[in-house]
MARFIRO-955587 format. One record per residue (C-alpha): x, y, z. Coordinates in steps of 0.25 Angstrom, whole numbers, plus 5000, padded with zeros to 4 digits. Example, Ala and Ser with C-alpha at 12.3 -4.5 7.8 and 13.67 -1.06 7.14 Angstrom:
2
(site (5049,4982,5031));
(site (5055,4996,5029));
***
This chain:
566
(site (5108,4994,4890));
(site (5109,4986,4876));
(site (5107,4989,4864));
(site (5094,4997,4860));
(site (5084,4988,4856));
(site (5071,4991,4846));
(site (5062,4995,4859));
(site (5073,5005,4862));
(site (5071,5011,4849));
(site (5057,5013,4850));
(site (5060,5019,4865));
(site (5069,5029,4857));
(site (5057,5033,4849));
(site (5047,5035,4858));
(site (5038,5021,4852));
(site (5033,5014,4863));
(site (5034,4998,4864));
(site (5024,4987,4863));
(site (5024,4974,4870));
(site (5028,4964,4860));
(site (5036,4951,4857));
(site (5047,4959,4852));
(site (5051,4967,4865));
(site (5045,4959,4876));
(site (5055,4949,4874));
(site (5067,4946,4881));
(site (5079,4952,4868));
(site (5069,4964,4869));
(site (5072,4967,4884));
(site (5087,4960,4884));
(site (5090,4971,4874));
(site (5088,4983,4884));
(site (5090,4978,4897));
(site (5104,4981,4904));
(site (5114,4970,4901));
(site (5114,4964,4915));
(site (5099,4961,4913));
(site (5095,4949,4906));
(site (5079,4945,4902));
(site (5073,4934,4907));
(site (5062,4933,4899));
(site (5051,4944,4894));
(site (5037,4940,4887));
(site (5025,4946,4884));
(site (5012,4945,4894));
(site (4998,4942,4886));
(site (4987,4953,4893));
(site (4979,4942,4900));
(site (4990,4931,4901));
(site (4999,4928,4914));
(site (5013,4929,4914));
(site (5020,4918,4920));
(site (5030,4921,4932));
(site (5042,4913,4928));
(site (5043,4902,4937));
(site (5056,4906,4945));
(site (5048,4917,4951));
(site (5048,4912,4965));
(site (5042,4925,4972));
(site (5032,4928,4963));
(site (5027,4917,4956));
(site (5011,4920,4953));
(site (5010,4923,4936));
(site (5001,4934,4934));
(site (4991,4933,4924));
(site (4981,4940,4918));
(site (4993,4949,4913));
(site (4992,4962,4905));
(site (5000,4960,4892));
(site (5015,4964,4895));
(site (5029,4960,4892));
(site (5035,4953,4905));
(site (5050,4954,4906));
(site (5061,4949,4918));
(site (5074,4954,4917));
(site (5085,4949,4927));
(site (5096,4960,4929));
(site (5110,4955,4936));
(site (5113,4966,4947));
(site (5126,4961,4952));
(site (5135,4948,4950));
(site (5128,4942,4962));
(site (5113,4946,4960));
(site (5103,4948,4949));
(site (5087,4952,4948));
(site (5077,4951,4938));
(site (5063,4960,4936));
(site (5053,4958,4927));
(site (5044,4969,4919));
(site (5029,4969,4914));
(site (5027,4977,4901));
(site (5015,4980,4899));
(site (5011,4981,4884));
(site (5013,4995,4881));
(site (4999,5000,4878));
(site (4995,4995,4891));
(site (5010,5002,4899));
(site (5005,5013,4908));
(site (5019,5019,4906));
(site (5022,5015,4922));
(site (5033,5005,4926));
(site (5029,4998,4939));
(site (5039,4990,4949));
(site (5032,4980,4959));
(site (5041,4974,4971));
(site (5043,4960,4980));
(site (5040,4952,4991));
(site (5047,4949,5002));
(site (5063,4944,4998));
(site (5054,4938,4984));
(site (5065,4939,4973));
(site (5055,4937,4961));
(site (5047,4946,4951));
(site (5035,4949,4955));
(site (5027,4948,4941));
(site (5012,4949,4950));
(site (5014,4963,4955));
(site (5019,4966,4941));
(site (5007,4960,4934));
(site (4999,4970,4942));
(site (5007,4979,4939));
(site (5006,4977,4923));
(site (4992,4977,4924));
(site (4993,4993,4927));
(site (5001,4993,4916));
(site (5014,4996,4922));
(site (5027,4990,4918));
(site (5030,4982,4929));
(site (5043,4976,4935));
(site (5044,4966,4946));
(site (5060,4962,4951));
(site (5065,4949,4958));
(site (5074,4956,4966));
(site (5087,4950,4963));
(site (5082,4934,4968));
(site (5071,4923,4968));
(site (5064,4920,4981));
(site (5052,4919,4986));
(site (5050,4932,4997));
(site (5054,4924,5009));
(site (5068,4917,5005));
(site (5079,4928,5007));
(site (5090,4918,5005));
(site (5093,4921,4992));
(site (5099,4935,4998));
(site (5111,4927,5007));
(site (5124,4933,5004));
(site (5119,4941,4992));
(site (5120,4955,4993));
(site (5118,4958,4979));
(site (5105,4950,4979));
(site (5101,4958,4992));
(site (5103,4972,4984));
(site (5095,4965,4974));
(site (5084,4963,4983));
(site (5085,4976,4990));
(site (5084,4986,4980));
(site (5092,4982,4966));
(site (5084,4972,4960));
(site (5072,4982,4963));
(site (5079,4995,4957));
(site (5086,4988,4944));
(site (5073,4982,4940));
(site (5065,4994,4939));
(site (5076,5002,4933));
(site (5078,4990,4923));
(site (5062,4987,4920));
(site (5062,5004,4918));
(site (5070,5003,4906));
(site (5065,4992,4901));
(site (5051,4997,4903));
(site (5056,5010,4897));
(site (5062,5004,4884));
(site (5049,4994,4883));
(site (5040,5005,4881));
(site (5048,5016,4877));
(site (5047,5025,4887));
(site (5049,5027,4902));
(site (5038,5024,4912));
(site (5029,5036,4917));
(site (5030,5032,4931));
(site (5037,5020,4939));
(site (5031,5015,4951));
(site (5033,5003,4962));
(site (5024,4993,4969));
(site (5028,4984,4979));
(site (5025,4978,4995));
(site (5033,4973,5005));
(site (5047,4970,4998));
(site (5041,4977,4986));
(site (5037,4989,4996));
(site (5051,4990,5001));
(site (5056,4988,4986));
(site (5049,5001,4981));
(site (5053,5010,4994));
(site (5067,5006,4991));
(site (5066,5008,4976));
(site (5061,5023,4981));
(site (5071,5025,4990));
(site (5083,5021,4981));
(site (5079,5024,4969));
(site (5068,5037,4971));
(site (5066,5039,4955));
(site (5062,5025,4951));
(site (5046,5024,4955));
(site (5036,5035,4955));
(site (5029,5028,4964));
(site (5032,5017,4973));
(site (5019,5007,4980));
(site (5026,5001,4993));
(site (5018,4991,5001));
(site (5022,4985,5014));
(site (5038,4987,5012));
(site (5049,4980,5018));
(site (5057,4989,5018));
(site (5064,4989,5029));
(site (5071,4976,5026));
(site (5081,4975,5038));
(site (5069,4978,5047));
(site (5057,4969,5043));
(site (5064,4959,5039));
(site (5071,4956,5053));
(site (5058,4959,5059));
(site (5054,4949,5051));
(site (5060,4940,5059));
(site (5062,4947,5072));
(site (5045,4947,5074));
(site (5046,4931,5069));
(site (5054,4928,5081));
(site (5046,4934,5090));
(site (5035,4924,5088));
(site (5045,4912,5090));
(site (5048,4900,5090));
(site (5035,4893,5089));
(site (5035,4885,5101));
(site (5038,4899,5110));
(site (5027,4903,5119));
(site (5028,4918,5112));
(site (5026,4910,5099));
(site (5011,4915,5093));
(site (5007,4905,5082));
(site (5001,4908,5069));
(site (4988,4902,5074));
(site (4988,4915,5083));
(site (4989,4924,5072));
(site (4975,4926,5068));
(site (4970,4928,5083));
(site (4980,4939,5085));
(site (4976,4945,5071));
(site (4959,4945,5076));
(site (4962,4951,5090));
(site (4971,4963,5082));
(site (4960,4964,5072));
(site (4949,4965,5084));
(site (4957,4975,5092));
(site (4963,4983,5080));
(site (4950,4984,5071));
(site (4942,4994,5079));
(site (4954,5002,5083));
(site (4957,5009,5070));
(site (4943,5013,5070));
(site (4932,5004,5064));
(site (4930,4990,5065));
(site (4933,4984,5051));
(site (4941,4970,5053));
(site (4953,4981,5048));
(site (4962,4985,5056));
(site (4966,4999,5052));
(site (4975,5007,5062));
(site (4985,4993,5066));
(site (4993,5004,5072));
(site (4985,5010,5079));
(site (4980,4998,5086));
(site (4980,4997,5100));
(site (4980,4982,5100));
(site (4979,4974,5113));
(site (4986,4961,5110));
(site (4982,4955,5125));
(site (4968,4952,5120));
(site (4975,4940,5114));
(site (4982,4934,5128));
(site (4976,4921,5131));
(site (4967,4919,5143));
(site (4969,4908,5152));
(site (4967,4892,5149));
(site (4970,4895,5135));
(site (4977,4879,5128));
(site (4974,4884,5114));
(site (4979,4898,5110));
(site (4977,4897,5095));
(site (4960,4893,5099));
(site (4961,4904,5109));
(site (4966,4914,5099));
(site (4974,4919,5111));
(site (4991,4923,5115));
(site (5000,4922,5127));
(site (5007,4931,5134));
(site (5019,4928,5127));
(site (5012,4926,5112));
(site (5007,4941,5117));
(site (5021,4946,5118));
(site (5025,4941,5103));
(site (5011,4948,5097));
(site (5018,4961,5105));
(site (5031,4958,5098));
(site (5023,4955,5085));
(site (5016,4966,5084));
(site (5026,4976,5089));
(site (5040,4982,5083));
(site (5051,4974,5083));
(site (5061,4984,5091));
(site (5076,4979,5096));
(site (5084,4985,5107));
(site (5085,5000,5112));
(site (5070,5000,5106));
(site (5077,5000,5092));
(site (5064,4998,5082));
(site (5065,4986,5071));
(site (5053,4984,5065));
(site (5037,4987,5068));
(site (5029,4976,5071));
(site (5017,4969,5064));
(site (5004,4977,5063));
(site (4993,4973,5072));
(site (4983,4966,5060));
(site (4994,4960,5052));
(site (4994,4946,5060));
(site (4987,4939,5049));
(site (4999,4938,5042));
(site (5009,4936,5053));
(site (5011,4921,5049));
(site (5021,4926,5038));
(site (5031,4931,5049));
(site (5024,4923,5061));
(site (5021,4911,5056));
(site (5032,4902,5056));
(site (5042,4895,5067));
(site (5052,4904,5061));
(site (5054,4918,5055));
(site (5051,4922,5043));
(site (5062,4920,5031));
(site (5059,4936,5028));
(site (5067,4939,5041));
(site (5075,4925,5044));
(site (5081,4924,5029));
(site (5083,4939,5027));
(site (5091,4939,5039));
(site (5099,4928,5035));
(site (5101,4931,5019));
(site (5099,4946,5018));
(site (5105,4950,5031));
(site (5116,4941,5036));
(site (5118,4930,5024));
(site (5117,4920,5034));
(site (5108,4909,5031));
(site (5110,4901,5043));
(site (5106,4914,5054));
(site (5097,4909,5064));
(site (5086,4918,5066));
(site (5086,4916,5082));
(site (5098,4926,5081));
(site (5090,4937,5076));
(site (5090,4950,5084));
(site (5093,4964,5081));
(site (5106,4964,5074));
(site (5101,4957,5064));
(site (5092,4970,5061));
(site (5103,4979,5062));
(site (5112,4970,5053));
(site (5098,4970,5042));
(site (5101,4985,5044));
(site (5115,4986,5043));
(site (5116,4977,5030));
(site (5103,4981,5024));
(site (5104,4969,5014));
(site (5101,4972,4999));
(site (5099,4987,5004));
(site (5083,4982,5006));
(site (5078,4992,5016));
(site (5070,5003,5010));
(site (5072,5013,5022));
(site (5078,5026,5015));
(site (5066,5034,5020));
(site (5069,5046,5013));
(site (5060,5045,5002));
(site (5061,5060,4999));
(site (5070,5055,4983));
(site (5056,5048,4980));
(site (5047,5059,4985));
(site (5057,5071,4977));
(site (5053,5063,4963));
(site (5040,5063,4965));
(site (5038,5048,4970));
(site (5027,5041,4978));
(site (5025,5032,4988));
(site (5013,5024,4992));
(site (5018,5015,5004));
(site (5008,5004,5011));
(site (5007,4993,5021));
(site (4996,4983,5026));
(site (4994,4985,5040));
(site (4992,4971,5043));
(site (5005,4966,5036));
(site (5012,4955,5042));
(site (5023,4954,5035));
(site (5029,4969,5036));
(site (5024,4976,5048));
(site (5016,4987,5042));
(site (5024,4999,5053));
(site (5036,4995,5043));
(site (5029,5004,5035));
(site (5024,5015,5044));
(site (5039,5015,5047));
(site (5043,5017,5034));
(site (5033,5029,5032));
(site (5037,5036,5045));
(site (5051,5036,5042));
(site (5051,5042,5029));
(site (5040,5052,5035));
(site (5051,5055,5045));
(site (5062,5056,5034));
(site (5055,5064,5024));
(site (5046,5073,5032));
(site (5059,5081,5038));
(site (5060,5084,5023));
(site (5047,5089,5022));
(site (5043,5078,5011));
(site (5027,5074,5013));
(site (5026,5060,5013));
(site (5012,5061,5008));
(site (5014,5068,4996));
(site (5023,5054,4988));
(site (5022,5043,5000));
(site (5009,5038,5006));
(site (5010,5026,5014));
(site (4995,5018,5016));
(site (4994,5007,5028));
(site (4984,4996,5024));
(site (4974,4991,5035));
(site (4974,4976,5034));
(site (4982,4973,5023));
(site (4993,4963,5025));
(site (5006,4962,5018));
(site (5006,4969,5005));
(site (4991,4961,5003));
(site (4981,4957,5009));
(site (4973,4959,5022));
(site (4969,4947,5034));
(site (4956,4940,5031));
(site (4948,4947,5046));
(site (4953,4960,5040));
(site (4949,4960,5025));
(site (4956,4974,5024));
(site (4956,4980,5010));
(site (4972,4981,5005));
(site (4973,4981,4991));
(site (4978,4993,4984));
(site (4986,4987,4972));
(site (4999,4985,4978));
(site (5012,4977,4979));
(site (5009,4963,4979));
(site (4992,4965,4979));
(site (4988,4962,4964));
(site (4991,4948,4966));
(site (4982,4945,4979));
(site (4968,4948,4971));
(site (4961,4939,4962));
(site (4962,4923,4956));
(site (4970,4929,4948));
(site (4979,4939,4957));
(site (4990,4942,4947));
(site (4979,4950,4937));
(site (4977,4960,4948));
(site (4982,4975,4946));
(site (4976,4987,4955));
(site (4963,4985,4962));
(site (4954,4979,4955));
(site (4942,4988,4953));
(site (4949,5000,4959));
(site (4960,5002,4950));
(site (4964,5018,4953));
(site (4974,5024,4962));
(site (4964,5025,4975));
(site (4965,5010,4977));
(site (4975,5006,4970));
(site (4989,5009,4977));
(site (4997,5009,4963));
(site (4986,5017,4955));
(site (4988,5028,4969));
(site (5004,5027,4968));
(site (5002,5028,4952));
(site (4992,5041,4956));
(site (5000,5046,4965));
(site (5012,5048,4954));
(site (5005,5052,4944));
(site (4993,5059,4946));
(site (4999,5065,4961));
(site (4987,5058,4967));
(site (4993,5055,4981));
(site (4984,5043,4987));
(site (4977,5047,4997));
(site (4970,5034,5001));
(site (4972,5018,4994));
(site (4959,5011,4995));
(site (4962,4996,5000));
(site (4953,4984,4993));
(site (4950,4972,4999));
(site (4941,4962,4991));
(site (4932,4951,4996));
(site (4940,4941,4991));
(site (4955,4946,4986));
(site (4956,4934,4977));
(site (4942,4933,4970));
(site (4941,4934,4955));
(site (4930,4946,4957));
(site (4935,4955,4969));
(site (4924,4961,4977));
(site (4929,4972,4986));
(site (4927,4971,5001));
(site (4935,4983,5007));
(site (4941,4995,5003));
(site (4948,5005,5011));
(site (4958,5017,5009));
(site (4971,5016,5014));
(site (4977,5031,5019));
(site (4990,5034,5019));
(site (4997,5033,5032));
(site (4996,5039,5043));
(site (4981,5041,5040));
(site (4971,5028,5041));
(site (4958,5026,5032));
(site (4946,5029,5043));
(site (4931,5024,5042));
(site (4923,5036,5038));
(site (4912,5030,5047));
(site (4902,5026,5037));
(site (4902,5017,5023));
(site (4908,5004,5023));
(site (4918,5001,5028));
(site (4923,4993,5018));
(site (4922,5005,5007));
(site (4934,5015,5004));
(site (4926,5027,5005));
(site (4921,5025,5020));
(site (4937,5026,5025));
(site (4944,5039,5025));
(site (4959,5041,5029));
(site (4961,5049,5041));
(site (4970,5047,5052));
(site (4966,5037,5063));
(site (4970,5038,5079));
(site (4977,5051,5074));
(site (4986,5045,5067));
(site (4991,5056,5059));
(site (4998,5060,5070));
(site (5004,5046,5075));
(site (5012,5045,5064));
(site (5016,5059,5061));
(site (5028,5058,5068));
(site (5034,5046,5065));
(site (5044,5041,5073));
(site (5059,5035,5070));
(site (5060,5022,5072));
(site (5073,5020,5066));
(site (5082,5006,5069));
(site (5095,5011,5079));
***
């Protein structure tokens, strides 16, 4: 560290700080920041004002406004001769600092700080940290990784790790003293982000908020491209267009809907849908599919392939298929007359570091390649928790069941494997890790327009869909306590040893109206167990669901089964 500068004095003393034009400024925080950080720029945030998302911020471009009056600070820190990450830091004014440091994650390969979580953050009053993971990209281009293995650490976990411990210290010496209590919240990469954070480094977060994580990167991210393949080329006869889509999406709605129990337009218990795809086979004398809402015979063996695991030779298990009710959004992966740059690039850049690999020559070597290299050391799959568990951490894990970017079994996966790993030791999971499916939400947000399901809970990425103004957004609005809020829960959890028994999901009329009128509510349950209509009030009300356990499915899933690649 340099030199002790006047807000070090104060630390010594016990004097807490004040936002002010004297130290949120860039020879403030230059003067005790490590020498192999630089500052790029801090200044103060008027309550009220927006900040202004400098302009090289490809991934996360959106100012937030209607700010809470803090100091905003980015800080680039050199990790190697060959690589290099910035984070930035919200500071809250210190009479408005709940005494808690919050870190929120990414999305996709994005290289970018994401200052629209961190505004949510802030307006708990959290001081709140948002790294770029060592690059500037937008979440789908992956070619800045080729033949960079230090930019590919950064990405995996250094970045990550180096940002909170840098933005603790700084946080600590802004105020002068330590946070109460550190916490983590993040989906898809940002999911995998805090479960490797927790795996690698146990001590740093009290409590860690993982949505949809991709955190099996060798896995999902050859799948990625493994399941794009199986719906081409175009012009094949197997090929099932986009147009398709929304048929296949009605007919799962239709059969899956009245299975889990009540006919709702949700549909509750995806896996355990017996779903009978040959309703959609096409009669005879049909010249127009996408007017006929209807599939071939071969355009029916691609929705098997789809739908189902991705498993390779000897029966050896890759991946878990889509979730029956995710279809709305398979145009991300689907969509296209080529794969997805989330499997082709990373396979090129991250895997072999050739650019030019056609992906016509994928096949199941490249999987075990993905595995045997593990670029940047991404993959999140140390399912030994019990380090987190033995310092009093907790986990609130949860995926949308209609997600169509990361299969939502990804996640069951994830949950029964460290059930297997732990249980042997005779660690509960339910007493520090609850993990919460999510009927009808889509990736991270959101829900399809013929389910309406109720989703929000305050997560990763969710502030910034609500509203004209989506960047103002922190908690629920109108519910702001720890029974629908997921970070309020986590927050609970730690402190108060209030273990969440249910989330209650929102879903307004309009998610992006000024004034936001509720239209659903709903708990979520932690898994195995499933939220159960009570048999009268609306349905549309919290209190007329109950978790319990549906099809018996306590007893499904209390023997999880090892599904381990080779």
């Amino acid at each position: 560290m340099r030199s002790p500068s006047y807000l070090s004095s104060l630390l010594l003393l016990g004097i807490p700080a004040v936002v002010t034009a004297a130290n949120c400024s860039a020879s403030y925080f230059q003067s005790i920041i490590p020498s192999n950080a630089t500052v790029s720029f801090a200044r103060p945030v008027v309550n009220g004002s927006t900040f202004e998302v400098p302009a090289g911020d490809i991934a996360y471009p959106t100012s937030p406004t209607h700010m809470n009056a803090a100091c905003a600070v980015e800080i680039n820190v050199t990790s190697s001769a060959e690589s290099a990450f910035s984070f930035g830091l919200f500071l809250p004014d210190a009479g408005t600092w709940n005494s808690r440091f919050l870190a929120v994650g990414n999305g996709g390969f994005a290289g970018g700080i994401n200052w629209l979580d961190m505004a949510s953050g802030l307006g708990y009053g959290f001081s709140v940290m948002s790294t770029d993971t060592g690059h500037n990209s937008t979440s789908g281009d992956v070619t800045w990784a080729l033949n960079n293995q230090e930019r590919k650490k950064d990405f995996g976990y250094r970045a990550m790790h180096g940002s909170i411990v840098m933005a603790k210290q700084i946080t600590e010496q802004f105020y002068g003293k330590q946070p109460e209590y550190s916490y983590y919240s993040g989906c898809s990469t940002g999911g995998r982000q805090g479960l490797k954070e927790l795996q690698i480094h146990p001590e740093t977060f009290d409590g860690v908020l993982a949505g949809a994580p991709a955190w099996w990167t060798s896995h999902l991210q050859t799948w990625t491209l493994k399941v794009a393949l199986f719906n081409l080329p175009v012009g094949a006869e197997h090929h099932i267009s986009p147009e398709l889509f929304p048929a296949i999406a009605k007919e799962v709605l239709k059969q899956c809907d009245v299975q889990d129990g009540v006919k709702d337009n949700i549909i509750s218990d995806p896996q355990g849908c017996n779903f009978f795809p040959e309703a959609l086979l096409c009669g005879r004398n049909v010249t127009n599919q996408t007017t006929s809402a209807c599939l071939t015979p071969p355009q029916l063996k691609t929705l098997y392939q789809l739908h189902g695991e991705y498993v390779e030779t000897n029966d050896t298990f890759i991946f878990p298929g889509l979730n029956l009710g995710s279809e709305a959004q398979w145009g991300f992966l689907l969509g296209a007359s080529e794969p997805s740059s989330y499997g082709t690039q990373y396979v090129q850049d991250m895997v072999l570091d050739d650019a030019e690999w056609n992906y016509w020559d994928f096949n199941v070597s490249i999987v075990e390649l993905a595995d045997q290299r593990r670029p940047g050391n991404a993959t999140a799959d140390d399912f030994d928790l019990s380090p987190f568990h033995k310092r009093g951490g907790k986990l609130i894990h949860y995926h949308g069941d209609s997600d169509g970017l990361i299969p939502t079994g990804s996640s069951i996966y994830f949950y029964k494997q460290v059930l297997q790993t732990l249980k042997s030791k005779g660690i509960d999971l339910g007493s520090w890790y609850r993990f919460f499916l999510i009927p009808g939400m889509q990736h991270c947000a959101g829900t399809p327009t013929n389910m309406d399901a109720p989703w929000y809970i305050a997560s990763g990425n969710q502030a910034g869909d609500l509203g004209p103004s989506p960047n103002a957004v922190h908690s629920v609005p109108g519910f702001s306590d720890g029974r629908h809020d997921a970070l309020l829960a986590l927050m609970d959890w730690v402190e108060k040893g209030q273990a969440p028994d249910e989330i209650v999901a929102t879903k307004w009329k309009n998610d992006t109206a000024g004034a936001l009128e509720v239209e659903r509510q709903r708990p979520l349950c932690p898994y195995p167990t499933q939220a159960k209509y009570k048999g009268q009030g609306s349905m549309d009300e919290a209190e007329s669901w109950q978790c319990a356990s549906l099809y018996n499915a306590a007893a499904r899933y209390a023997e999880p089964e090892i599904m381990m690649m080779g």
